[in-house]
N, C-alpha and C positions, 0 to 999 in steps of 0.2 A: 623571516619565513612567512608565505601566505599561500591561503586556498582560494584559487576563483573555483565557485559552481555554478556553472552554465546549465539552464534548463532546453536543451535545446529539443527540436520539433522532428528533427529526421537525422538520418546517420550521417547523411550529406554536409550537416552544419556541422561537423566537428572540422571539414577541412577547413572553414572561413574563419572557426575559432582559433585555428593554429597562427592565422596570419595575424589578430589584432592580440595576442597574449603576448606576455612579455618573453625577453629574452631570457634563459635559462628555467624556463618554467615547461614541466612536460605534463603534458594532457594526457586523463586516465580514462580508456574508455572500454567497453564491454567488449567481453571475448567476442562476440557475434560478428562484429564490425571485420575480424582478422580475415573470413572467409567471403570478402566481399571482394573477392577479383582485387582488380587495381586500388581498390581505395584502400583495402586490405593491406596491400603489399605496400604501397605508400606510405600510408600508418607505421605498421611495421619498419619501413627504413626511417623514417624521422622520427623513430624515437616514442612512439606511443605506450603506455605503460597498460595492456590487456587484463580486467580483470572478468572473472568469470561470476554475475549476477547469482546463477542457481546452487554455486558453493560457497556457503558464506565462509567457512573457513579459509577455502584456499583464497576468496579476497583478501583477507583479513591480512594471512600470508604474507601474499605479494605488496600492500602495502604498508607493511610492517618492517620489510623487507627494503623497501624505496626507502623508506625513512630510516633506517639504518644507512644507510648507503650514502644518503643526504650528508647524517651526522657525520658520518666518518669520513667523507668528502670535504666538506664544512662547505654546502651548496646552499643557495636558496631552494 
C-alpha cells in the first residue's frame, strides 16, 4: 500500500492526475470539487473518494472508512 500527495494549483489538475496514477489507486479530493457541473459529476462517476476540508471529523470518517474497506477488500 502507498500514498501519492499531489500539490496541485487548480481543481482542473485532478483530472490529469487521474490519467498518470496508477491502476487501482483512487484519488481523494475536496467536497467542493462535487458541485462543479461536469468535472463534478465525472469525478463522482470514476470513483473519486470527496472529503469535506471544513469537518475534520467527518474527513477523518470517510477515510477511515476507505481504509477499512481497503483491508477488508485486501486492495492496494
Amino acid at each position: 500500500p502507498y500514498v501519492i500527495v499531489c500539490n496541485h494549483q487548480a481543481s482542473l489538475d485532478l483530472m490529469g492526475m487521474v490519467e498518470v496514477i496508477p491502476d487501482r489507486c483512487v484519488p481523494i479530493a475536496k467536497k467542493e470539487l462535487m458541485y462543479l457541473g461536469t468535472v463534478g459529476l465525472s469525478c463522482w462517476l470514476s470513483g473519486v473518494i470527496f472529503i469535506d476540508r471544513h469537518r475534520r471529523e467527518d474527513a477523518i470518517d470517510v477515510i477511515s472508512q476507505t481504509a477499512r474497506t481497503m483491508q477488508r477488500e485486501n486492495v492496494r
